[in-house]
Residue, then its C-alpha position, 0 to 999 in steps of 0.5 A: x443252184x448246184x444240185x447238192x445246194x438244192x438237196x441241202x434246201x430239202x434236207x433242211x426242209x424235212x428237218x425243220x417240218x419234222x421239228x415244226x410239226x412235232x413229228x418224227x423225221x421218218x414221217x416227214x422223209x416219207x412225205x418228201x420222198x413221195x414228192x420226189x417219186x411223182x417229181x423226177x425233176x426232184x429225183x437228182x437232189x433228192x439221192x443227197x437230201x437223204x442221205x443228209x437226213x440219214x446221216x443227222x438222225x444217224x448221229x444226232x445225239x452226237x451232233x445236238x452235243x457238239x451244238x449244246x458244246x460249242x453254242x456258248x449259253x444257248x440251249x436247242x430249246x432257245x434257237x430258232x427252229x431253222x437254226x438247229x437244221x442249219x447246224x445238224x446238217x452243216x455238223x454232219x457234212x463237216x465231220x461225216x461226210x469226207x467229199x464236202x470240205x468244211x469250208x463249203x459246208x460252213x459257207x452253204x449253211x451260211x448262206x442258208x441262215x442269211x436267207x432263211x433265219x433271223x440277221x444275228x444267225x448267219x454268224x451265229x452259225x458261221x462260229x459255231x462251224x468254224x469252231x467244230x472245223x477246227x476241231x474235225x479231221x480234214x477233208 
């Protein structure tokens, strides 16, 4: 597993246990953070893990309306929790991150839905992506 696909899996992890817990995403960025520092083995995901953290809080409102858009009659409310990281991180890569190319970031948030969330997700997220791709600049 390539170091970024690693941290894409922490960042996905702060999310979601922020949104689980009903916490907000600095406490649970601190807790990771933490985790990295007593862990070196941590330390080369963890650089790129926040700084997808740092880009979806920086522009969350932006990215919760590009999912509300684009999600076709399914409210945040209604996805599964892992689901919602999955997006917020792949919409973040796709238009604010210009060394991922959408391509990767559509096919990592995939496969992260494959493994982590219910059968219909993976191309629930693959279309949502796909459609934001389209719409978004190229990398």
């Amino acid at each position: 597993m390539s170091a970024r696909t690693k941290a894409r899996k922490r960042a996905l992890d702060i999310l979601y246990a922020a949104d689980v817990r009903q916490t907000t995403i600095p406490e649970s960025l601190a807790v990771e953070a933490e985790r990295a520092a007593n862990e070196p083995a941590r330390m080369a995901s963890w650089l790129y893990a926040r700084d997808i953290v740092d880009g979806v809080v920086e522009h969350r409102e932006e990215i919760d309306e590009l999912i509300e858009t684009y999600s076709q009659g399914w409210s945040l409310a209604r996805m599964p929790t892992v689901d919602r990281a999955i997006l917020r991180i792949g919409i973040w890569e796709i238009l604010f991150n210009d060394a991922v190319p959408h391509a990767v970031a559509i096919d990592e948030a995939v496969e992260s839905a494959k493994i982590l969330s219910t059968d219909d997700s993976a191309g629930f997220v693959n279309g949502l992506l796909g459609r934001i791709a389209q719409t978004a600049p190229t990398v």
